[in-house]
N, C-alpha and C positions, 0 to 999 in steps of 0.2 A: 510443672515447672522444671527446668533443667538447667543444669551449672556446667561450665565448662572453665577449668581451674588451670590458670596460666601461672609458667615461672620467666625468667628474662631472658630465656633459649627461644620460647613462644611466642614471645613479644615481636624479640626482633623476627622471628619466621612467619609473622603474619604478610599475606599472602595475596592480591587478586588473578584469577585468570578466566579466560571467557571457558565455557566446556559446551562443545558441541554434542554432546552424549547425553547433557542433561535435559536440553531442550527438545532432542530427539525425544529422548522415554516423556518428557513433563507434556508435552503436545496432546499425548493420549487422552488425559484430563479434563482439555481443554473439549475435545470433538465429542467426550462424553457431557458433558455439561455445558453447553453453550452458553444458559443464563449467567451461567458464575463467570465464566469468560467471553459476557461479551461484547467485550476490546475486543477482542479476536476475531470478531462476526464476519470480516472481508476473507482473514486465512482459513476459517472453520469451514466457510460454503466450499473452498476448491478443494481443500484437505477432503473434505465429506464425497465429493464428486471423485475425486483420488484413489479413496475406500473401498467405492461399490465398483470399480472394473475389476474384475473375479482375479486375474492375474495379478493384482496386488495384491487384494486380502485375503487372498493361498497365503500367501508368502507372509504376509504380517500379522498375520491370525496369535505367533508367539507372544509379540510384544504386547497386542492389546487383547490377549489372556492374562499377561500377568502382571501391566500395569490400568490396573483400573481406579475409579476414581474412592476416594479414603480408604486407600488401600496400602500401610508404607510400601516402601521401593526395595528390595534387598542394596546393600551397600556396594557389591560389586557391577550392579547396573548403571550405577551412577558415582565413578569414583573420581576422587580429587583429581581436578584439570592440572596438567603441567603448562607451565609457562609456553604459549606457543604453539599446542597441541593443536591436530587436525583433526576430525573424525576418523581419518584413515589409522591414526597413532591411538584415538582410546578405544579403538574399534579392536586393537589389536592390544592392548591392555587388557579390553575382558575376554577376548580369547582366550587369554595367558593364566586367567584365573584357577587355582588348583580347586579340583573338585570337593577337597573336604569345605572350604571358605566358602564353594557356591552352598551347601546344603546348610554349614552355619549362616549364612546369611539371609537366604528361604527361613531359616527356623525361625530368625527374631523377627519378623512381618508376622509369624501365626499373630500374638496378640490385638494386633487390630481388626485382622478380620484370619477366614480361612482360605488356606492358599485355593489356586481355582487348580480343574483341569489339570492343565498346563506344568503349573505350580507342583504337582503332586509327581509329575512325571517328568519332571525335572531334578526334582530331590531325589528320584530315585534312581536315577539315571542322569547326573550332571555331565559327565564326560560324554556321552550320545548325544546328549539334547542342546546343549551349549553351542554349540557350532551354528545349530537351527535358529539359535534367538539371536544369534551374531548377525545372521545373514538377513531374519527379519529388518532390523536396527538399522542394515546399512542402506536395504530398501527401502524402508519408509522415512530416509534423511534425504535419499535421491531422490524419490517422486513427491516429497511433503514440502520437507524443511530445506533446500538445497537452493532451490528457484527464488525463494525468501532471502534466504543466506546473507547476501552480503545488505540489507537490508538491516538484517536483527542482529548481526556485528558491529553496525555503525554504530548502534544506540546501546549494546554492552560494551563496546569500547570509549564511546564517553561517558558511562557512569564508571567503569575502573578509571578512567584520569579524571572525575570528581572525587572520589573516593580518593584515588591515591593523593589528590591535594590537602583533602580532610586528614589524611594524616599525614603530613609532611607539616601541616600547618597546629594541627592540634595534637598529636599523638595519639596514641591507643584508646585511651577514656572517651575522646571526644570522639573519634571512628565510631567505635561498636554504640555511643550514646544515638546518636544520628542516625547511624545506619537503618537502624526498624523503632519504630516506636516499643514493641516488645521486648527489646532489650535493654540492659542495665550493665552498666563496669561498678564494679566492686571493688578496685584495686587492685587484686591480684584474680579475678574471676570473671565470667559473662555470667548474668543471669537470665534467663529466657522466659518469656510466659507463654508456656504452650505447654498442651498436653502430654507431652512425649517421656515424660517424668526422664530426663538420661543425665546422667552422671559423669562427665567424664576426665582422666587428668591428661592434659595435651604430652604430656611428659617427652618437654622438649621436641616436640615434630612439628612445632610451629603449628597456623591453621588457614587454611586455604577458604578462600572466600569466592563465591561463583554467582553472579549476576545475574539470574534469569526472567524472560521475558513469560514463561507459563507457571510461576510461583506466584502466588499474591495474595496473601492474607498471613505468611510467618513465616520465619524465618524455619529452613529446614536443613535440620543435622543429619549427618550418619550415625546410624542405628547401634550400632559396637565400639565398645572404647578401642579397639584392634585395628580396626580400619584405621588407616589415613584419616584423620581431623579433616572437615571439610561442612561446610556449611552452603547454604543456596539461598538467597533473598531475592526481594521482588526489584524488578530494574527500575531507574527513577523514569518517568515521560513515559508511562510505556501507551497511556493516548495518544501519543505523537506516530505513535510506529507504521499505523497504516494510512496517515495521512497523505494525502497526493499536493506535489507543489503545484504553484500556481501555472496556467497556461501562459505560453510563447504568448508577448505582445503582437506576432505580426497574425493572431492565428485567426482575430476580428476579422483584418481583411482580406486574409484567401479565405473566408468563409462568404465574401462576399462578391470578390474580384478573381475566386481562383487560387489551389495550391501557385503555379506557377508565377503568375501574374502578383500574385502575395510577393511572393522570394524578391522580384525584381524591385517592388516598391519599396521593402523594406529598409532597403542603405537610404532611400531619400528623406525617409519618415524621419530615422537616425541622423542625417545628415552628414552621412558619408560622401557624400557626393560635392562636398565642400561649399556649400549651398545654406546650411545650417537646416537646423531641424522644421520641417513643412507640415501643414496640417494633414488628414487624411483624405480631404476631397481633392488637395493637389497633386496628392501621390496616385492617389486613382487617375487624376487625366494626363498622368504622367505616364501609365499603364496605356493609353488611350481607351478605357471602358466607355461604353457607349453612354452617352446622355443619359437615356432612360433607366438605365442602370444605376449612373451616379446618382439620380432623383429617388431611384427604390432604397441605395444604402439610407437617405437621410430620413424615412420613413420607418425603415424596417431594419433587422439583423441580418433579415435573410434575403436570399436573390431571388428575385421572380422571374420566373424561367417562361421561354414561349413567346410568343406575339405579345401577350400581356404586358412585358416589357418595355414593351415598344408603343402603347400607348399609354403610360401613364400621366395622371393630371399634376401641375406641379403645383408650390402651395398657394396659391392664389387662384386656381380654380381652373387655369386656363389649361387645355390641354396640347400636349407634345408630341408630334409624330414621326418617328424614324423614319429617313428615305427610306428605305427599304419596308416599306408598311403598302396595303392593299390599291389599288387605283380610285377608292372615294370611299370616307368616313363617316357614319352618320353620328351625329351627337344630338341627345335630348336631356330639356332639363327636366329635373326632378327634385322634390323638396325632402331631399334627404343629405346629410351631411357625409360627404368622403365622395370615391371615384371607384368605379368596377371595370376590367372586361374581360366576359366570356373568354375561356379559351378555345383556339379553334372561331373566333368572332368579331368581325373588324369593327364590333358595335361596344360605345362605352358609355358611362353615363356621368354626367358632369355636375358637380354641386349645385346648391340653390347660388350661390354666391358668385358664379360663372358669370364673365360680360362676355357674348358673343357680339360683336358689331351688326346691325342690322337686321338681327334676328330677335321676335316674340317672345315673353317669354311663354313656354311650353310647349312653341314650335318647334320641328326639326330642322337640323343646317347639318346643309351637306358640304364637306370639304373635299375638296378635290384634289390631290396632292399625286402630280404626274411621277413617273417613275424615272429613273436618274435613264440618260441615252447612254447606249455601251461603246465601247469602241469594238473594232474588229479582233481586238483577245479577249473580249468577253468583261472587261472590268470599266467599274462604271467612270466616267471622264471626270467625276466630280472628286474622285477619290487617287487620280491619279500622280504621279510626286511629280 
């Protein structure tokens, strides 16, 4: 359990801001343990595929040596977001970190586990080695977390204006009461339940609260009363984050009629066209799509591509044939329910339910359907304006 003990300097310096440095390191967690995070499952697959090109994980090999999963984070990895901060501005905060701070804060992570690697030759060599985790950080923000970005701002940016209205409308008690179910206001303290046993007195530096989308099971402090006050919680909705909105209303019909031929119907559907809004078979022959096409959309989702088009049955059994279809069509019936034809086949097969005039049933009829006469530019007379 951990306390963190407020006076009315702390009050009023309570604090939200988004930190792009914490999602950065907190990510690692995530690619290491899928099942714990996985909400993440849509970012973890490309993150994963990100990893294994050899010229990344050269280069990121620092970060994820030294943030592995229940493993704390040294404080200067992850320090209080300022107001407004980019990744380029805390990227350059832990540049700036002096080297005795980087080894005390290596030293308070022993406790939970032992540092790796990395960790060891980093303590011993902070001034060498810092520059190298710097640069891992900035690469695995640009090839990971970068492309996502304004995605996982939109939804840390409206939990700090929940928050900030929780406290504008309730105050302090009622903030930190809400904020996680593991913590407690005291009056003049937080109490926390979690393992971290830390102790610490704000002593007037306020406390910075940071949102994150790869926290989620506690609330998570800085390690040393020295550091900057700074806490991390899990974001609210964060199933919402890689949801996809709904598809374009016109996307039914260019899947049916054509990107192009979509675009143009669309104002009629709308009723832009001061016409008021038309159903979608009229927006189609407003397109001029072929007949047997407009019979396939009311059957199907999708377009039947080919000759097959162009002989389909309509619903009553009888069948329809494009001018532009073979010089004689043979039709048989059959005691089967629906219509077929071959592609590549001017032969279809027509329900039991079919009245052909004059014909048996089980006999073939042959239709004959001459071809349109052309004129001398080659286009057929029947088609001409």
């Amino acid at each position: 359990m951990s306390e963190l003990r407020f006076n009315l300097a702390d009050v009023a310096g309570v604090r939200f801001a988004v930190s792009p440095a914490n999602e950065t390191v907190m990510s690692m967690w995530a690619l290491a343990e899928p099942v714990r995070y996985a909400v993440h499952l849509p970012w973890i697959d490309r993150a994963r595929a990100t990893l294994r090109r050899p010229e990344v994980a050269d280069r990121v090999r620092p970060l994820t040596d030294l943030a592995r999963p229940r493993r704390w984070l040294p404080d200067f990895l992850t320090p209080a977001a300022r107001p407004d901060a980019d990744m380029a501005d805390q990227l350059d905060q832990i540049a700036e970190t002096p080297p005795d701070v980087v080894v005390q804060d290596l030293l308070a992570t022993v406790p939970s586990r032992p540092l790796s690697p990395y960790g060891q030759a980093l303590l011993a060599d902070p001034a060498g080695l810092l520059p190298q985790l710097v640069e891992a950080l900035r690469v695995w923000y640009e090839e990971a977390i970068a492309p996502d970005w304004p995605r996982m701002r939109a939804l840390l940016d409206a939990d700090v204006a929940y928050r900030a209205a929780q406290l504008a409308e309730g105050g302090a008690g009622r903030l930190f009461e809400q904020l996680h179910p593991s913590l407690r206001w005291l009056g003049d303290r937080v109490v926390s339940d979690d393992p971290f046993e830390r102790d610490f007195d704000l002593r007037g530096r306020g406390l910075a609260l940071n949102p994150s989308v790869f926290t989620d099971r506690r609330v998570l402090w800085n390690l040393l009363e020295d550091s900057m006050p700074a806490g991390a919680y899990p974001v609210r909705a964060v199933g919402t984050l890689w949801e996809r909105g709904p598809e374009p209303a016109g996307d039914a019909l260019a899947r049916v009629v054509g990107a192009g031929r979509g675009r143009v119907a669309a104002p009629a559907r709308r009723g832009d066209d001061h016409h008021g809004p038309r159903p979608a078979h009229r927006a189609v022959r407003r397109c001029r799509v072929p007949a047997p096409l407009r019979a396939a959309r009311r059957r199907s989702r999708h377009p039947v591509p080919g000759r097959a088009a162009r002989a389909l049955p309509q619903h009553r059994g009888r069948c329809r044939v494009a001018p532009r279809g073979a010089g004689r069509l043979s039709v048989r019936r059959h005691d089967v329910a629906g219509a077929s034809c071959p592609t590549g086949s001017p032969s279809v097969t027509a329900p039991a339910s079919s009245t052909l005039p004059g014909a048996a049933p089980g006999s073939p009829v042959s239709v004959s359907v001459p071809k349109p006469a052309r004129t001398a530019a080659g286009v057929p007379s029947s088609r001409k304006q």
